[in-house]
N, CA, C and O of each residue as an XYZ file, in Angstrom:
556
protein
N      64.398    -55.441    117.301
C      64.720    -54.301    118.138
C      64.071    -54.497    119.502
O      62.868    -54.750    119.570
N      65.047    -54.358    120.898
C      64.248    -54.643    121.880
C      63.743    -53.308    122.671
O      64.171    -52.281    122.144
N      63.152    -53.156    123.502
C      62.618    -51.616    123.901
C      63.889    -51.039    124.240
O      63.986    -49.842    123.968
N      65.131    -51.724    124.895
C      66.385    -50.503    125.438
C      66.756    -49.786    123.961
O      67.341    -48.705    123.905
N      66.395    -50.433    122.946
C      66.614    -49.823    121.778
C      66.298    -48.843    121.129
O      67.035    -48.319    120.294
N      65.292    -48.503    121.389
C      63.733    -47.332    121.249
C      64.492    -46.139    121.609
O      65.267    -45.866    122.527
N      63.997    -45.472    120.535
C      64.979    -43.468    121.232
C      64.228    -43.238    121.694
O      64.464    -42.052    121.464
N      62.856    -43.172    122.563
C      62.654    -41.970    123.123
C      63.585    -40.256    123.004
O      64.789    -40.136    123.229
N      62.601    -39.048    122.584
C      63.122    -37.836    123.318
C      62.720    -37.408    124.394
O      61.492    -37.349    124.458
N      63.276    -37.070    125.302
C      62.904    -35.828    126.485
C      62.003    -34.824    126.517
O      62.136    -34.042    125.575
N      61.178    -34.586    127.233
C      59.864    -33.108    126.723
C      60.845    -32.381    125.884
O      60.612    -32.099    124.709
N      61.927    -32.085    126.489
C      62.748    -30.707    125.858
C      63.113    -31.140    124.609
O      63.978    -30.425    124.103
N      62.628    -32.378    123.712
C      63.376    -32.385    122.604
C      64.952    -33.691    122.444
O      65.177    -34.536    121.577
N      65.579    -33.386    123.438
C      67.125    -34.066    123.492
C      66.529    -35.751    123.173
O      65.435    -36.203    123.510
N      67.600    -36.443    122.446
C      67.518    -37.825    122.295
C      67.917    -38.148    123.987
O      68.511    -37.638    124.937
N      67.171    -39.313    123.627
C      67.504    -39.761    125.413
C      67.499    -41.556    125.011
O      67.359    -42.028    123.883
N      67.647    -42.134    125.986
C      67.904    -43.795    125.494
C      67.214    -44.348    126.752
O      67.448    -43.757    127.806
N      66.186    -45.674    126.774
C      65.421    -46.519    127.636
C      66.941    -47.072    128.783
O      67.009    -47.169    130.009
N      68.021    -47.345    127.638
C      68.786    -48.411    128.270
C      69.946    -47.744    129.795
O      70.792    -48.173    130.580
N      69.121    -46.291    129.398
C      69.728    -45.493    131.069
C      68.842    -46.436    132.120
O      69.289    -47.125    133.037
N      67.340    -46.250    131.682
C      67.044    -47.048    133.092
C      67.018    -48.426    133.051
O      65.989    -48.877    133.554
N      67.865    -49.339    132.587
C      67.996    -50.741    132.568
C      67.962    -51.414    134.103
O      68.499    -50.760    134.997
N      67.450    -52.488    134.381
C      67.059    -52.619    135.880
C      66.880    -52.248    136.633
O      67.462    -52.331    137.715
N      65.711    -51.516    136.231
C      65.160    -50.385    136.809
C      63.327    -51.223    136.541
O      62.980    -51.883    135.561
N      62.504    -50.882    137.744
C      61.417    -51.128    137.331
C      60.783    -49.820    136.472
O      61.123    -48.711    136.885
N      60.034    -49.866    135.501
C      59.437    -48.920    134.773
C      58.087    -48.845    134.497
O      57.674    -49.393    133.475
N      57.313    -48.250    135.243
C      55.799    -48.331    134.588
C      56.007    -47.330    133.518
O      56.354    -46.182    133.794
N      55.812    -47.716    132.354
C      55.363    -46.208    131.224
C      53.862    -46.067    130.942
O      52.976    -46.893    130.726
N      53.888    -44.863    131.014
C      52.665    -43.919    131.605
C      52.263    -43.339    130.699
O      52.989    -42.347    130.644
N      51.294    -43.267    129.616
C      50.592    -41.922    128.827
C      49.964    -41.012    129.737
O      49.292    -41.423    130.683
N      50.140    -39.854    129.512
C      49.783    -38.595    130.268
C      49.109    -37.604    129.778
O      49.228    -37.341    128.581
N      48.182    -36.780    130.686
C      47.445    -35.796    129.844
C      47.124    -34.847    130.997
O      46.656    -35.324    132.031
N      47.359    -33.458    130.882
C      47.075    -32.517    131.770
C      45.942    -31.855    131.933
O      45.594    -31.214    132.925
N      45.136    -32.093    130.526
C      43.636    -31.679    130.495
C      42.878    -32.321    130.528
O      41.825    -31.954    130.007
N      42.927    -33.276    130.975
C      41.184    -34.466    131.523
C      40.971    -34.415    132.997
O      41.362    -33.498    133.720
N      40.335    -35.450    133.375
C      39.535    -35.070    134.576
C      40.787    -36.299    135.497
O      40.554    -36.464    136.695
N      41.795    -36.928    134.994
C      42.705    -37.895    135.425
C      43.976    -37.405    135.989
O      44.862    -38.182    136.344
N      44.115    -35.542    136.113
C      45.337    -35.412    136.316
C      46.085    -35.553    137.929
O      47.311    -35.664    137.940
N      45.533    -35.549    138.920
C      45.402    -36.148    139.990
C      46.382    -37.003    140.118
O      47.363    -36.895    140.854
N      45.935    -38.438    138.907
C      46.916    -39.054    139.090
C      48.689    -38.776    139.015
O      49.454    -39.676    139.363
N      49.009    -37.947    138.712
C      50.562    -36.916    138.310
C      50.648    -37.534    140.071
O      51.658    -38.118    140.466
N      49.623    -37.327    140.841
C      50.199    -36.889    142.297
C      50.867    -38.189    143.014
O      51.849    -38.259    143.753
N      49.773    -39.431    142.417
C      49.778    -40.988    142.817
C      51.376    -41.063    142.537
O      52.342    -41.230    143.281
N      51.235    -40.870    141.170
C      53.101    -41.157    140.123
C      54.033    -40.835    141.149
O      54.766    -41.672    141.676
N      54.002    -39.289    141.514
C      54.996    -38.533    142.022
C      55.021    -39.408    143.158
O      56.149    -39.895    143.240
N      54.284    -39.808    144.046
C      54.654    -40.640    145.372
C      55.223    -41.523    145.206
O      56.335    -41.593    145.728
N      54.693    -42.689    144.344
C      55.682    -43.745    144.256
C      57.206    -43.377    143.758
O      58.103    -44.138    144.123
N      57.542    -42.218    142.923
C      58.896    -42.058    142.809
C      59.435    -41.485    143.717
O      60.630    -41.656    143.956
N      58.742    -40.760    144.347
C      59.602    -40.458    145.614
C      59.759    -41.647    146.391
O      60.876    -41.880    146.853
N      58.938    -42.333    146.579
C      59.108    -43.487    147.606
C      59.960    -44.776    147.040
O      60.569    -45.392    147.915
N      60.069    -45.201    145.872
C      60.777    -45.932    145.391
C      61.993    -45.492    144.330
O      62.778    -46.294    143.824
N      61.983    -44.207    144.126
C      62.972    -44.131    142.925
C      64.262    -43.934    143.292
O      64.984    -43.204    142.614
N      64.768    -44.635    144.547
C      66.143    -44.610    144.854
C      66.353    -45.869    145.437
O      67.239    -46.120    146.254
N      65.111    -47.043    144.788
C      65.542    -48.580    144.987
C      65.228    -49.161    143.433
O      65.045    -50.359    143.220
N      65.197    -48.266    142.522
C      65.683    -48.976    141.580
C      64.067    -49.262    140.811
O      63.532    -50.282    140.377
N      63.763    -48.250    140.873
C      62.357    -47.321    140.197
C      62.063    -46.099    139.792
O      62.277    -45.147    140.542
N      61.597    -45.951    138.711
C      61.276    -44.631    138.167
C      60.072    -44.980    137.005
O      60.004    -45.991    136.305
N      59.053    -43.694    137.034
C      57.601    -43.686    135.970
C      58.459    -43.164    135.132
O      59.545    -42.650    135.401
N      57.867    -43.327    133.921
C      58.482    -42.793    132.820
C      57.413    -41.973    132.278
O      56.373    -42.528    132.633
N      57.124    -40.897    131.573
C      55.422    -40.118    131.484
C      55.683    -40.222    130.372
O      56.883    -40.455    130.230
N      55.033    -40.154    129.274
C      54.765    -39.542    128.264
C      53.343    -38.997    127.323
O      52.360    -39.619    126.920
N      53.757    -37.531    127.195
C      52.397    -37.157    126.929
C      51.826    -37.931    126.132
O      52.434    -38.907    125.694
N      50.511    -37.656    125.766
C      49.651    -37.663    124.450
C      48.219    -37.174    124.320
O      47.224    -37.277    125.037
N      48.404    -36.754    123.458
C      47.133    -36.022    122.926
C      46.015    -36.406    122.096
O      45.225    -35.761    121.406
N      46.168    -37.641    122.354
C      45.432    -38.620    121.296
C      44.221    -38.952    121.965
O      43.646    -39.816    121.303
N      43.530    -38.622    123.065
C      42.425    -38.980    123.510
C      41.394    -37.225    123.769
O      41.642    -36.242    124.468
N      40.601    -37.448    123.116
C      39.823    -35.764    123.232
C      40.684    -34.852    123.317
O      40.353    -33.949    124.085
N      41.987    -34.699    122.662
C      42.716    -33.277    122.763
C      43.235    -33.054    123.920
O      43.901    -32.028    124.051
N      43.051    -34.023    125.131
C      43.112    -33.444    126.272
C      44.482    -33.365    126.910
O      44.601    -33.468    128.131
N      45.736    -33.146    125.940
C      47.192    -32.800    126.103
C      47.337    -31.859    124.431
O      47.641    -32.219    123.294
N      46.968    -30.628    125.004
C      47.427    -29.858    123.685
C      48.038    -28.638    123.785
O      47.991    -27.745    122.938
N      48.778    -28.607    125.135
C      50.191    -28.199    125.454
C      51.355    -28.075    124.677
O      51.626    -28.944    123.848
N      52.098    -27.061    124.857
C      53.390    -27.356    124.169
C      54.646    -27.762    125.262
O      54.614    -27.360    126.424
N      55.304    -28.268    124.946
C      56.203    -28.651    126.328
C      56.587    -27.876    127.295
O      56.624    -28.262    128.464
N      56.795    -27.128    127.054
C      57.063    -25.944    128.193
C      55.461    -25.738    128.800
O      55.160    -25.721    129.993
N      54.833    -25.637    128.016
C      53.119    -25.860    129.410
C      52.844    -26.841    129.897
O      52.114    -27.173    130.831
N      53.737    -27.534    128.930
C      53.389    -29.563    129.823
C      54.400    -29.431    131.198
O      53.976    -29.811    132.289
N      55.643    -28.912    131.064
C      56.678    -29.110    132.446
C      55.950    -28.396    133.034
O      55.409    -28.930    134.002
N      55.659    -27.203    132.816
C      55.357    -26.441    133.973
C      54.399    -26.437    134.686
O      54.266    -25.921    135.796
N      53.436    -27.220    133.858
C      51.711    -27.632    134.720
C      52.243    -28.675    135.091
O      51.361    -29.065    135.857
N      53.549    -29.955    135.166
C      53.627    -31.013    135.678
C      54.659    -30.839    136.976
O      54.721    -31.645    137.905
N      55.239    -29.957    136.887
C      56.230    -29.050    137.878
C      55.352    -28.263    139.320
O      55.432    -28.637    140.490
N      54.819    -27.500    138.965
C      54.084    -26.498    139.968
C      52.857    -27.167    139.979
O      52.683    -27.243    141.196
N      52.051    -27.614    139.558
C      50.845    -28.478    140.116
C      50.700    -29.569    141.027
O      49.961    -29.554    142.011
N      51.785    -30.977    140.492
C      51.942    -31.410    140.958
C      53.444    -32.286    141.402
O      53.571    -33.460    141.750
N      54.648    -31.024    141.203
C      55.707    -31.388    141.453
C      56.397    -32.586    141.025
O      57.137    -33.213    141.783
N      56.203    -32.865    140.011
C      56.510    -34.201    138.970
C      58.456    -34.017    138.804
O      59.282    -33.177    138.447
N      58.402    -35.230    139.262
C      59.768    -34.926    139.230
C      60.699    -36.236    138.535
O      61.927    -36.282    138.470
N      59.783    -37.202    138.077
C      60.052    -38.164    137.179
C      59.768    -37.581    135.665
O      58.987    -36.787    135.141
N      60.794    -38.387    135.291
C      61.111    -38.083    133.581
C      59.990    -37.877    132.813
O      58.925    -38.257    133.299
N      59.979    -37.335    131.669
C      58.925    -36.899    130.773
C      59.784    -37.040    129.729
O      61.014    -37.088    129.754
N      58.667    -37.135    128.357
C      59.094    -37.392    127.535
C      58.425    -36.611    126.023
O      57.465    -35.866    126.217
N      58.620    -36.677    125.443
C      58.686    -35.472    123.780
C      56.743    -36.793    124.036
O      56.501    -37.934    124.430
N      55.629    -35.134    123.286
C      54.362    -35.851    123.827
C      54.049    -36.659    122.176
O      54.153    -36.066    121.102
N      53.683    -38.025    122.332
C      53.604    -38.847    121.980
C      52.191    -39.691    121.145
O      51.029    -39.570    121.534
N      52.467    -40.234    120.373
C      51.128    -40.691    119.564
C      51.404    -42.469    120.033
O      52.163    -43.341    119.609
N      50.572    -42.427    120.885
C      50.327    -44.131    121.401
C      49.791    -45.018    120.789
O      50.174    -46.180    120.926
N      48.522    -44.603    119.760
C      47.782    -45.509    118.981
C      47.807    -44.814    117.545
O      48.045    -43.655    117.206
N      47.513    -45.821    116.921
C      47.070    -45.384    114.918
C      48.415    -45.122    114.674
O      49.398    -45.358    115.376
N      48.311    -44.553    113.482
C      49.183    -44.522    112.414
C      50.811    -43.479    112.823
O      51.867    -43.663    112.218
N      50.663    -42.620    113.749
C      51.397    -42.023    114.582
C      51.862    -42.804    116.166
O      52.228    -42.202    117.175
N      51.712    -44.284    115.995
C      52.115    -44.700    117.640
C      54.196    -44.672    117.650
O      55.053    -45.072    116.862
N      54.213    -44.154    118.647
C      55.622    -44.364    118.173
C      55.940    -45.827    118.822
O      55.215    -46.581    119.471
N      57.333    -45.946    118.391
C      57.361    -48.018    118.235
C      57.615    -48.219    120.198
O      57.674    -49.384    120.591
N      57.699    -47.492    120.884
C      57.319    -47.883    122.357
C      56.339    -48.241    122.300
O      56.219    -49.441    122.549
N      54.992    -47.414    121.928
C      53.362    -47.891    122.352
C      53.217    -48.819    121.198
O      52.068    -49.261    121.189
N      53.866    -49.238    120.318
C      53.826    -50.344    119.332
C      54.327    -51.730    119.589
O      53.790    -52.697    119.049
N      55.629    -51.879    120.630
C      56.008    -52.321    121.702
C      55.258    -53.037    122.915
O      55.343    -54.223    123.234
N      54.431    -51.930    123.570
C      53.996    -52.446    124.763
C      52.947    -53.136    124.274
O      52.661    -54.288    124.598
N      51.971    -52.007    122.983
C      50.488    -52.546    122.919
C      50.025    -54.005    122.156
O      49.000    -54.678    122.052
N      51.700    -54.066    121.606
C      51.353    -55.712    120.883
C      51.739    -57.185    121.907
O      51.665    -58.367    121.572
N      52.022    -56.786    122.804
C      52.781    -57.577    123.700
C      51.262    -57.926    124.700
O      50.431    -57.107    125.092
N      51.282    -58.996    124.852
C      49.952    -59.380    126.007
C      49.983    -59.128    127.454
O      51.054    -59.094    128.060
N      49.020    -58.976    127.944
C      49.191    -58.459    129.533
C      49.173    -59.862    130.145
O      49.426    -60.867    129.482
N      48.758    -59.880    131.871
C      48.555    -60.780    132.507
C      47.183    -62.087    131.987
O      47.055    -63.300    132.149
N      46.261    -60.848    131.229
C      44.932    -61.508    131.259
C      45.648    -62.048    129.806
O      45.454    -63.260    129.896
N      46.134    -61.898    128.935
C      46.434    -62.371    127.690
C      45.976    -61.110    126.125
O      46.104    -61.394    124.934
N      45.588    -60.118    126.556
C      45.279    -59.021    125.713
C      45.992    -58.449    125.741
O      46.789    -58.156    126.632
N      45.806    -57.993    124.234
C      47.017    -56.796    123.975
C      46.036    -55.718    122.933
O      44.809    -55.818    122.947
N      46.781    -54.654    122.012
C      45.926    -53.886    121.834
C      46.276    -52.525    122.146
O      47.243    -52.147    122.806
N      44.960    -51.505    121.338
C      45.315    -50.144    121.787
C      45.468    -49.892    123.127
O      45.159    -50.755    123.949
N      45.959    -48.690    123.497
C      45.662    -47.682    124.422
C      44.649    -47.442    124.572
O      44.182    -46.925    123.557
N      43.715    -47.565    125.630
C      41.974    -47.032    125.718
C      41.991    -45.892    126.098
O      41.244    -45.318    125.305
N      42.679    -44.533    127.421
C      42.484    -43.672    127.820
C      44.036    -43.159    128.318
O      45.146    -43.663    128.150
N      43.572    -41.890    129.026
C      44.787    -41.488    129.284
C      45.179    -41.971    130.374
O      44.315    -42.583    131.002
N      46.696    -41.879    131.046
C      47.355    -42.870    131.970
C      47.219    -43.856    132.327
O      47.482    -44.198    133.480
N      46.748    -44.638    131.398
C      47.079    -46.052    131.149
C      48.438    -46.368    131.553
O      49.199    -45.418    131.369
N      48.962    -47.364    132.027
C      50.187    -47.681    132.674
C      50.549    -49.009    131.963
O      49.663    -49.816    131.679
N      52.154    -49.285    131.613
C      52.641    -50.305    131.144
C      53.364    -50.733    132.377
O      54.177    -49.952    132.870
N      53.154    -51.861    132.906
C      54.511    -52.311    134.040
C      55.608    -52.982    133.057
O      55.437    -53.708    132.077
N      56.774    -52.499    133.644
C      57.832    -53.029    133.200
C      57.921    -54.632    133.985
O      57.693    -54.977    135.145
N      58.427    -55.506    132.578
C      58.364    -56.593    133.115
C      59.285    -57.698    132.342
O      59.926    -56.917    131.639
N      59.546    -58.381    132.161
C      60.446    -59.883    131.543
C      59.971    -60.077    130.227
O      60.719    -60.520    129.356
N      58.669    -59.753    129.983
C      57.882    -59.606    128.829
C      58.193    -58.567    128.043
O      58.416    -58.944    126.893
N      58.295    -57.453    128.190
C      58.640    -56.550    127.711
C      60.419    -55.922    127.840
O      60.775    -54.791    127.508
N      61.358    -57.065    128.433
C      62.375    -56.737    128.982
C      63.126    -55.069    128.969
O      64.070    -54.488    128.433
N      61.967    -54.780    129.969
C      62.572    -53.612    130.335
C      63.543    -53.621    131.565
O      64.703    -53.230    131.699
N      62.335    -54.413    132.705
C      63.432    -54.493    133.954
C      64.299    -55.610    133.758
O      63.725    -56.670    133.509
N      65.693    -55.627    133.818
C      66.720    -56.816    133.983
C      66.660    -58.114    135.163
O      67.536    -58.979    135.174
């Protein structure tokens, strides 16, 4: 199974499919609205504004797997990611990245080696996956 394969859902629930954004660059993003990291929402939101009409878009997805610190229900996740910091890249149904609950995206990215040659859990929240040839996300 390659990642365009992977269902992802949408915060709201709806099945949604990777292979919409096919050549597309993709960082996927674990997210959390209650740590001291949410700031970064703001970094995200710039680069999609600034690149997501050359063939880029973040992909978020919650999780709550690090100190509780996403224990929102989706509708408090859009709306603290909406009016805080105007997030206007995709989100996704919030997510178990590591252990026995990873869904097969973070099972995906985290077995796959980086630049340095490690692979492995998720350490914290917004941790970033670049989409890459390795992970053939971008075409």
């Amino acid at each position: 199974m390659g990642l365009y394969d992977i269902p992802p859902r949408t915060l709201t629930g709806e099945p949604a499919s990777l292979a919409d954004y096919r050549g597309k660059a993709l960082p996927v993003v674990n997210v959390a609205s209650k740590c001291g990291l949410p700031p970064q929402y703001e970094g995200l939101e710039r680069l999609q504004q600034r690149f997501g009409d050359h063939g880029f878009s973040v992909l978020g997805f919650p999780s709550n797997q690090f100190a509780g610190q996403e224990p929102g229900t989706a509708e408090e996740i859009a709306t603290f990611c909406s009016t805080t910091y105007g997030v206007s890249f995709p989100l996704f149904e919030k997510t178990g990245v590591n252990g026995e609950r990873r869904h097969p995206l973070y099972a995906e990215l985290t077995g796959a080696p980086d630049a340095e040659g490690a692979s492995g859990d998720v350490q914290w929240n917004f941790e970033g996956f670049p989409s890459n040839e390795r992970h053939a996300i971008a075409a």
